[in-house]
C-alpha positions in Angstrom: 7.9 83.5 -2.0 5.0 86.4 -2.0 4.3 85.1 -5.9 1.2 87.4 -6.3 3.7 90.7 -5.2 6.4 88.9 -7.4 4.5 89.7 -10.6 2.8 93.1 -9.4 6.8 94.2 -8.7 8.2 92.9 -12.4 5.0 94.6 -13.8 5.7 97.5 -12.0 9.4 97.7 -12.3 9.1 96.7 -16.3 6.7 99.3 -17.0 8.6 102.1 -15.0 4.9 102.5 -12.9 4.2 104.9 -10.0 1.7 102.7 -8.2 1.2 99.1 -8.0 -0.8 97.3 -10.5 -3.8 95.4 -10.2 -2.8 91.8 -10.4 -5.9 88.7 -9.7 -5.7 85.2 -9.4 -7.6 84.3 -12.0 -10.3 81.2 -11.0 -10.7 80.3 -14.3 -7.6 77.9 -15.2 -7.7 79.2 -19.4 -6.9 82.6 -18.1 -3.4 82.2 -16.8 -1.9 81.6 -13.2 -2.2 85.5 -13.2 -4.2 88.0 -14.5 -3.5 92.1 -14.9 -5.8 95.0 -15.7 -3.1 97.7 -15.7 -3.9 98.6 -19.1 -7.1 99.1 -18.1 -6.5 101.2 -15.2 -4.1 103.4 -17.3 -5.9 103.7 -21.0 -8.4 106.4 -19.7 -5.5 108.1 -17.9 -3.5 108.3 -21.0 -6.4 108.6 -23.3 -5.6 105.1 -25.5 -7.2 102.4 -26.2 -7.0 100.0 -23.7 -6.2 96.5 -25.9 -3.8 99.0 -27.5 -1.9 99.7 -24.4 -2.2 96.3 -23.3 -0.4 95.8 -26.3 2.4 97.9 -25.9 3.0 96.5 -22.3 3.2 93.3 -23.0 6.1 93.8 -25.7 7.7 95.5 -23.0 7.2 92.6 -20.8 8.0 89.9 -22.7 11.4 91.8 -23.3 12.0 92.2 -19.7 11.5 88.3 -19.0 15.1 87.3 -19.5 15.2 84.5 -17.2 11.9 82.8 -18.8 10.0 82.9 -15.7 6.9 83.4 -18.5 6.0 80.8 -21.0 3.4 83.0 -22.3 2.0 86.7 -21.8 -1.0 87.3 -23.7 -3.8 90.0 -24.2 -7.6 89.0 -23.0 -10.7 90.7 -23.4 -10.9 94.7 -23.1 -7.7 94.8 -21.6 -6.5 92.1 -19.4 -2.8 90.7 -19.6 -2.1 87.3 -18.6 0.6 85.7 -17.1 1.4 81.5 -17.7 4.6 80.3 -15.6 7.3 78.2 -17.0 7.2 75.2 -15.4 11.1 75.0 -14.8 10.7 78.3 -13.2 8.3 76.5 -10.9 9.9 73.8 -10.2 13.0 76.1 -9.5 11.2 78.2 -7.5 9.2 74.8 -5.6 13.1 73.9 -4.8 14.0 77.4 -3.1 11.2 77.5 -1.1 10.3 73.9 0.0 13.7 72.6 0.3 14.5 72.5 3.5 12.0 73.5 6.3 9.1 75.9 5.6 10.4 79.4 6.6 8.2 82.2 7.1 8.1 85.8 4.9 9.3 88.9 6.6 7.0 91.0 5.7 6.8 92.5 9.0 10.6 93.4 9.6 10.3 92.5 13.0 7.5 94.9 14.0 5.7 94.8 16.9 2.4 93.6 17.1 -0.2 93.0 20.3 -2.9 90.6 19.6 -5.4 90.6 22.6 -7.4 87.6 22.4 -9.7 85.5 25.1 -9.7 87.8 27.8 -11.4 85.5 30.8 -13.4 86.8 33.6 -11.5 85.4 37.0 -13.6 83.1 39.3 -15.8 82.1 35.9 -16.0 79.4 33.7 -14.6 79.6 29.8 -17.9 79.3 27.7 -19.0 79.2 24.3 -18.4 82.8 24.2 -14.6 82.8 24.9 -14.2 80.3 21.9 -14.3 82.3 18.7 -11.8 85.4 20.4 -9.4 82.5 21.2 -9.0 80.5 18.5 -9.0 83.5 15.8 -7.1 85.8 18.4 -4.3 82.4 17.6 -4.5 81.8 14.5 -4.1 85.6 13.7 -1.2 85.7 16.3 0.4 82.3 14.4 -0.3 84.1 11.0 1.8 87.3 12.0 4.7 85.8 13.4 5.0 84.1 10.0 4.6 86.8 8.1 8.1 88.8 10.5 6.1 90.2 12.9 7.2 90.4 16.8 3.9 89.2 18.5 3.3 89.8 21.9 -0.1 87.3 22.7 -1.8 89.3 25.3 -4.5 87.8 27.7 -6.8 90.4 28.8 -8.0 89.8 32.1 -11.4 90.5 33.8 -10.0 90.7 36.9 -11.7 94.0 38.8 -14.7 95.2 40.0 -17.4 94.7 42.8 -18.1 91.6 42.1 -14.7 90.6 44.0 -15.8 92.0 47.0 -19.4 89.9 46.7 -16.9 86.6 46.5 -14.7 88.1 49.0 -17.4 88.6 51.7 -18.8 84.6 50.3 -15.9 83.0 50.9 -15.2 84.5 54.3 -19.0 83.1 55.1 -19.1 80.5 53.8 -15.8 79.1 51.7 -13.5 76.6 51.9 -10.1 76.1 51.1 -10.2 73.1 50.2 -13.2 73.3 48.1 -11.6 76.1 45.8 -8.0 74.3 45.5 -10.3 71.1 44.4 -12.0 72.9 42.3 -11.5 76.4 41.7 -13.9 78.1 39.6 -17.0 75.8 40.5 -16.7 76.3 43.9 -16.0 80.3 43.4 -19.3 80.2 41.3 -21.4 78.3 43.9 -20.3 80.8 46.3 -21.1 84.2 44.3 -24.6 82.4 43.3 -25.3 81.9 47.0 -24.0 85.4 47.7 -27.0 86.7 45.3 -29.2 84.3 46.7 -28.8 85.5 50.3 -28.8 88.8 49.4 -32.4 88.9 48.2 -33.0 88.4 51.8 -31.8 92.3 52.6 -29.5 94.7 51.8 -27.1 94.1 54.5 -24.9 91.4 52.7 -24.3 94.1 49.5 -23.4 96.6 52.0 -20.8 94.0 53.2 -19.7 93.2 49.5 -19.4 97.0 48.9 -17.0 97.2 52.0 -14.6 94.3 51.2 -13.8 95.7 47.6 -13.5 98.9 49.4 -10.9 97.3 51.2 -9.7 95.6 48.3 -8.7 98.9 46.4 -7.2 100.2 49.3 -4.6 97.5 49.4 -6.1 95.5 52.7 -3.6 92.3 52.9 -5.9 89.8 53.6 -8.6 90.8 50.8 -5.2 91.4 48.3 -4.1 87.7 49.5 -7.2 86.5 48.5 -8.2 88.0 45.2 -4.2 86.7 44.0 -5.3 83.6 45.2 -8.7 83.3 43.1 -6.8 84.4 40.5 -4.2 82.1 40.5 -6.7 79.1 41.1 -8.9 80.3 38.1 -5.5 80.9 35.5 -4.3 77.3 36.6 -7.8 75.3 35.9 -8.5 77.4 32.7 -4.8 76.7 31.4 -5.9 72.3 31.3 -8.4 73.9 28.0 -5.3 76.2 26.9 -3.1 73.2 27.1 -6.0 71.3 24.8 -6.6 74.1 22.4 -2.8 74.5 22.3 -3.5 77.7 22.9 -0.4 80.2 24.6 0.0 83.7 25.7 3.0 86.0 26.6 1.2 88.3 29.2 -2.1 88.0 30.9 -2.3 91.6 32.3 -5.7 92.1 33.2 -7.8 95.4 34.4 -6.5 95.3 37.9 -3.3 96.6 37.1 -4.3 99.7 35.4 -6.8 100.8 38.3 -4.2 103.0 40.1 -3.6 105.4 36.4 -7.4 105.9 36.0 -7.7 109.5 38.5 -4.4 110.5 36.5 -5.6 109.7 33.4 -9.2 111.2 33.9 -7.5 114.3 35.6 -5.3 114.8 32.2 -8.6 114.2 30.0 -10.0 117.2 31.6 -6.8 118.9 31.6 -6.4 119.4 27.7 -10.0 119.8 27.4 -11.0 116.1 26.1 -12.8 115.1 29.1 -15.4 117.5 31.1 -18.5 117.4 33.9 -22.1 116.3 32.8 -24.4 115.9 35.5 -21.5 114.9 38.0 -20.4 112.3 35.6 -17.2 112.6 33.3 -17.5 112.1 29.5 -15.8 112.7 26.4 -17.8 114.7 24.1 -16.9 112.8 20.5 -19.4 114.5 18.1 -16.4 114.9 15.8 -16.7 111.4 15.0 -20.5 110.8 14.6 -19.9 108.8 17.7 -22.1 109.4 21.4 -20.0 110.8 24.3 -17.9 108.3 26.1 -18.5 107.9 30.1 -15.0 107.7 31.6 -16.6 107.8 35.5 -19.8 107.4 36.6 -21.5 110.2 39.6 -20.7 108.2 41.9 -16.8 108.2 40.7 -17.2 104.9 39.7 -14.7 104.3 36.6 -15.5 101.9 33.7 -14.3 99.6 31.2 -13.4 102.1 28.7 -11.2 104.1 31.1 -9.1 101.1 31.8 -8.8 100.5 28.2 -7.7 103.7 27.8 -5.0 103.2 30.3 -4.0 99.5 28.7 -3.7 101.7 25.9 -1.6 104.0 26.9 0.6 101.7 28.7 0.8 99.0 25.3 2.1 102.2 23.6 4.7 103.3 26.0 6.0 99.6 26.8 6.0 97.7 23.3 5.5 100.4 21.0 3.4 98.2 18.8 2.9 99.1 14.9 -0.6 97.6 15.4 -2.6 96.3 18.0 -5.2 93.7 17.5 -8.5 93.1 19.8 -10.5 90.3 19.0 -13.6 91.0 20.5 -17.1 89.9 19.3 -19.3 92.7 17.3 -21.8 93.5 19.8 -18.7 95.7 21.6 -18.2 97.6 17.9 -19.1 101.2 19.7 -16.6 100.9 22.6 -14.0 100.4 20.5 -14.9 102.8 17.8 -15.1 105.4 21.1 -11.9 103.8 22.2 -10.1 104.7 18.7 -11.4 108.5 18.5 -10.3 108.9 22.1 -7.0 107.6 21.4 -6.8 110.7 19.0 -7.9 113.1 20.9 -5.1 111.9 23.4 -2.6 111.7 19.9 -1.9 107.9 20.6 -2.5 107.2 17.1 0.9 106.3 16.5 -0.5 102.5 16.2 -2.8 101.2 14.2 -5.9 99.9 16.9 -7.8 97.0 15.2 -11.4 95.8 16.4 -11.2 92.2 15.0 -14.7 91.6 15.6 -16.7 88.6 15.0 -20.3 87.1 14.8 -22.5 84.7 17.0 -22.1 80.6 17.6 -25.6 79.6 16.4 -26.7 75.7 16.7 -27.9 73.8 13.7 -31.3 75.4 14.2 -29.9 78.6 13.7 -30.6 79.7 17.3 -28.0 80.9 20.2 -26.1 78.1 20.9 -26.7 76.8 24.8 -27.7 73.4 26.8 -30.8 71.9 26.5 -32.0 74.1 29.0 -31.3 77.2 27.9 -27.8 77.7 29.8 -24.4 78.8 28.8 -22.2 76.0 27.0 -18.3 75.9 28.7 -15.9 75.6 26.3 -15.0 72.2 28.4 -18.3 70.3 27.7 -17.8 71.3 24.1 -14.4 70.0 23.7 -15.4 66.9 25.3 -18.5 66.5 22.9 -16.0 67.0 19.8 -13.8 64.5 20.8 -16.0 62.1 22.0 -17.5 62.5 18.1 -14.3 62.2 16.9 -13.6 58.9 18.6 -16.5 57.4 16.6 -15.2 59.1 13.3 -11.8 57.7 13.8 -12.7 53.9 14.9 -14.9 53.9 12.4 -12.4 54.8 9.8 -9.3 53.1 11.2 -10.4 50.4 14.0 -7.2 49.2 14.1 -5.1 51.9 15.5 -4.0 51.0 18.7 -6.6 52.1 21.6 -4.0 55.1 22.9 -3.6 56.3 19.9 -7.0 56.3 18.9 -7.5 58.1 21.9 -4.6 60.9 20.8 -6.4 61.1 17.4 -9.4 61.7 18.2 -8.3 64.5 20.3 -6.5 66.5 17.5 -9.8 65.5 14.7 -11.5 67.3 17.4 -10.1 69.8 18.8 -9.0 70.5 14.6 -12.8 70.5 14.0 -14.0 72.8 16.5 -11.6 75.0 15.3 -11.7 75.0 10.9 -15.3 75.0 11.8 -14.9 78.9 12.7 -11.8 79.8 11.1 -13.0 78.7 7.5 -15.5 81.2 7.9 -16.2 85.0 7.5 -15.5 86.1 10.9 -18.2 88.8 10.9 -20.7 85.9 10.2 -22.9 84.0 12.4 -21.4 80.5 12.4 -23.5 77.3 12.7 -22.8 74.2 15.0 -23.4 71.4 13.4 -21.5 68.1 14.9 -22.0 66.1 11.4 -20.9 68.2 9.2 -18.0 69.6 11.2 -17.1 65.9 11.8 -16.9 65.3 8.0 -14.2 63.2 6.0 -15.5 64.3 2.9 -16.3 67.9 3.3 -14.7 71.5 3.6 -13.8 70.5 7.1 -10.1 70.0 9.5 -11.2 66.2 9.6 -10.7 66.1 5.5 -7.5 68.6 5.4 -6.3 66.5 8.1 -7.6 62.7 6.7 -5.6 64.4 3.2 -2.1 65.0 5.5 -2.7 61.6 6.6 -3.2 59.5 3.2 0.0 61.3 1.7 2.1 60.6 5.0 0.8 56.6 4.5 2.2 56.6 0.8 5.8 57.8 2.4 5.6 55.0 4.7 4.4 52.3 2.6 7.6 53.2 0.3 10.0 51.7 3.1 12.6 54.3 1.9 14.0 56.5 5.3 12.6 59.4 4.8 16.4 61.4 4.6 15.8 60.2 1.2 13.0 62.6 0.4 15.0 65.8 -0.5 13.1 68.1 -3.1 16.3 69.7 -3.9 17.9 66.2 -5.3 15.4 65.5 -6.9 14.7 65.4 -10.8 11.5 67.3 -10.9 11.8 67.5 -14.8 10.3 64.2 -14.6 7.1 65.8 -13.2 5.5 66.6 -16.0 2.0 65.3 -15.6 -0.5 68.4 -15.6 -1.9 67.6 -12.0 1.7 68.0 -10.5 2.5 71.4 -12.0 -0.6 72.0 -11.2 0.2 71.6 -7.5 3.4 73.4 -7.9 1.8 76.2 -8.4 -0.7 76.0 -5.9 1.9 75.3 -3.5 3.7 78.6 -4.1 0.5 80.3 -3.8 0.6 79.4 -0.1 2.5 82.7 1.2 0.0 84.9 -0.7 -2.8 83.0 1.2 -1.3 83.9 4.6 -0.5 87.7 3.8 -4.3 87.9 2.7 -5.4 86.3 5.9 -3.3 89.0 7.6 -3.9 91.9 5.9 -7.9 91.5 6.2 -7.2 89.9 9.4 -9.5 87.0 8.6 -7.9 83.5 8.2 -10.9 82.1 6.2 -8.1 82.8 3.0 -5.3 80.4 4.5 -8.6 77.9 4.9 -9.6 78.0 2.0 -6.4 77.6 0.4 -5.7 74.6 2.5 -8.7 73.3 1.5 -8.5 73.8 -2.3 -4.9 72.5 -2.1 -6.0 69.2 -0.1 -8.8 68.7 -3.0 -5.7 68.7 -5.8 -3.6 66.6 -3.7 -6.4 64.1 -3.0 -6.7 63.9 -6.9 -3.2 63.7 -7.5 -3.4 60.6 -4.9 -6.3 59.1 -7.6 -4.3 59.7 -10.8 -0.9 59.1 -9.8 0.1 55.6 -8.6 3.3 57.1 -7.1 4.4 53.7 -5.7 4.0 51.4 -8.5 5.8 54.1 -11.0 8.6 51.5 -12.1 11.0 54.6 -13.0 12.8 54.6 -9.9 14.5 57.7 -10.4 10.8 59.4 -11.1 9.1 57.2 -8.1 12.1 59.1 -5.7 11.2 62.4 -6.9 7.3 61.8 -6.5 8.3 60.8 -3.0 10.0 64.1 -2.7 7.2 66.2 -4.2 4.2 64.2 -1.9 6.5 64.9 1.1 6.3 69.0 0.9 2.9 68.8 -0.3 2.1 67.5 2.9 4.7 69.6 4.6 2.7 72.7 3.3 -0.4 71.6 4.2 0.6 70.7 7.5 2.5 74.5 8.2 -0.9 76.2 7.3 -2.9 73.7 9.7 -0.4 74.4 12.1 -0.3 78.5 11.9 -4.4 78.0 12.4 -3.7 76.1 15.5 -4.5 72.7 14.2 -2.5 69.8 15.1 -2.1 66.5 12.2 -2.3 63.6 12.9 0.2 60.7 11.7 -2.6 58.1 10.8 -6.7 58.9 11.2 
């Protein structure tokens, strides 16, 4: 249940309102589970008082709560109302929506929505660079299929340009089949390296490079066979650190397949007047939008990035007929897409809302670029491996009795779990910081704590020896939770959904973190004050059972819809 929009709609309803009313959450716990300034917003409107008003609304409130959802309603301060929950409608409501499996809110009636995420280069390694797009382009992905949404998870593939006839004209010098099939993108790098190295040397061997993409546009079969192939190598190595990321996609359309549109589309632009001649280049004057002219083709005919976007565009629009589409690209590439978005009015393809999820820089602990001790690029590989390997320490540290595979299997989710909170805990437009100790942390705002906090609460469900069938929420007598901590939790539990529709709406999941985090610090406590297996009222101990078995549940669906896999035992 959306419990935030369940008040704002019996506010609204109540007091016969035109627009939605304000309603917080407050983080003071004396102030109620919810908190309204609707009064406030109206007094000045109405010229009253606003205590007065408040005043008057909460009459009419209190009248409208025939099903005693409020145990209280009360005014506060200039003009706040607040809102306490009975704690049979909690438990009533914990029962509706944690009884059975964890469904989803359809808040997005089946919508269509394209969230373009990762977007490799072909024939290149997946660094440091590709890891923030992926794992937020995911977790945003996970996040709206929750919420309703049709998602369509859409690699974006760097998969054109001169550069492919440079390795073309390598690998017919100096490649080897066996090489690339060994080892695909190593062996595809080593040979465009000695293609610039060789080239120093004279200009003959860029001439050559120019004339086997020359070929390559105009459909030569042997150049075609090959570029497939380098593809098709470079997808099926880069799809092992998919696999560990747990990381999917639905299409992996990359630039190649717009490139036959682009004269069309350029020859349209100029058509209705958005596109014209500068110098023997094409541009699209955008003063309009306090924004530079866009270059759609270079003098030399050359097209760019942004005319191929503008083709994806077109073609997303036509094909899914998205209500948004989503981009998660870093910050530095904030003017292309602000050019992209006025162009796509100009062009009245504005029928979608176009999103530039943008994010910040990976910065090591020193709170420089993050790269190698000598200055290179990381791969997303080498870091994986260093997380895990951490990880392995962590865990055997922790638990050196768990069996030497499953140690192994651990490790691997604590971190893969840890690279990944680290980012997504975060403001996305912020600079994060890469720090192996603290990510690694039991004790911390960290996947390794949520995760350690799934874990404990699993171990008091084993250690009850009762098959877990018996742990049904819905036969349960939650009456007999009554200690503050537990309602407590209740209600924290039914704040999950609002968490997620947050994270969505501002498209940043740091919200569905930082609920997961605040709700693993009340479940830890509940672990220290309640001794749930030495409770000697049976029918009490069953329902505690119950309750600790969909507080990890919930915690475990919003690790899950961030991409983070749990654990059994750590």
């Amino acid at each position: 249940m959306h419990m935030q929009g369940f008040v704002k709609e019996f506010i609204q309803k109540t007091l016969e309102l035109k627009a939605e009313p304000g309603v917080e959450v407050p983080t003071v716990a004396s102030y109620g589970h919810y908190s309204s300034n609707v009064a406030m917003q109206l007094a000045k409107e109405r010229g009253v008082n606003p205590r007065d008003l408040a005043q008057d609304f909460i009459a009419s409130l209190q009248v409208a709560d025939k099903d005693g959802v409020f145990t209280n309603i009360e005014l506060a301060g200039p003009g706040f109302i607040n809102f306490w929950l009975s704690s049979d409608w909690l438990r009533e409501q914990l029962v509706k929506k944690y009884g059975k499996k964890i469904d989803g809110v359809n808040v997005g009636k089946k919508e269509q929505v394209i969230v373009e995420y990762s977007s490799i280069n072909i024939a290149k390694r997946m660094h440091v660079g590709h890891l923030r797009t992926t794992i937020i382009g995911d977790a945003l992905a996970n996040i709206h299929e929750y919420l309703g949404y049709k998602v369509t998870r859409w690699n974006y593939l760097g998969d054109w340009g001169t550069q492919f006839g440079k390795l073309i004209a390598a690998y017919k010098l100096w490649g080897d089949k066996e090489e690339v099939a060994q080892a695909p993108i190593e062996s595809l790098l080593t040979l465009y390296v000695k293609f610039h190295d060789e080239a120093k040397q004279g200009p003959t061997l860029e001439d050559k490079g120019r004339a086997e993409f020359k070929k390559l546009e105009d459909g030569d079969s042997e150049n075609r066979k090959l570029w497939q192939w380098f593809k098709e190598e470079t997808l099926k190595e880069v799809s092992v650190i998919y696999r560990r990321l747990g990381v999917d996609f639905d299409v992996d359309i990359g630039e190649a397949f717009y490139e036959k549109a682009l004269q069309s589309i350029i020859k349209d632009l100029k058509k209705k007047g958005i596109a014209q001649e500068s110098e023997g280049a094409i541009i699209v004057p955008l003063e309009e939008f306090n924004l530079p002219p866009a270059l759609i083709q270079k003098s030399d005919g050359a097209t760019l990035y942004l005319t191929r976007d503008i083709a994806n565009l077109e073609y997303r629009l036509k094909k899914y007929k998205p209500s948004k589409i989503l981009i998660v690209v870093g910050n530095e590439q904030s003017l292309h897409f602000r050019q992209l978005g006025a162009i796509s009015q100009l062009m009245g393809l504005n029928s979608s809302e176009l999103r530039h999820v943008s994010y910040g820089l990976i910065l090591g602990a020193d709170g420089k670029k993050f790269s190698t001790r000598e200055g290179g690029v990381v791969s997303i590989e080498e870091l994986l491996d260093k997380a895990v390997e951490m990880a392995y320490g962590v865990v055997s540290q922790k638990n050196p009795d768990l069996p030497e595979e499953e140690r192994r299997q651990v490790a691997e989710a604590v971190g893969v779990g840890a690279l990944k909170y680290n980012d997504l805990r975060e403001n996305r437009n912020s600079d994060i910081i890469f720090d192996w100790d603290q990510m690694l942390n039991l004790a911390g705002n960290t996947a390794p704590y949520l995760q350690y906090t799934v874990a404990r609460l699993r171990s008091i469900l084993r250690k009850s020896q009762i098959p877990s069938t018996k742990f049904q929420i819905k036969k349960a007598n939650l009456k007999l939770l009554d200690q503050e901590i537990e309602l407590a939790l209740m209600k924290k539990m039914l704040d999950f959904d609002d968490s997620v529709i947050v994270s969505a709406q501002q498209y940043m999941t740091s919200h569905l973190a930082t609920y997961l985090h605040e709700l693993s610090q009340m479940a830890n406590q509940y672990y220290e004050q309640v001794h749930v297996l030495a409770d000697e009222n049976e029918e009490r101990k069953l329902a505690r059972l119950a309750f600790v078995d969909r507080v990890a549940a919930v915690l475990t669906k919003g690790l899950e819809l961030l991409g983070i896999d749990v654990p059994e035992r750590i």
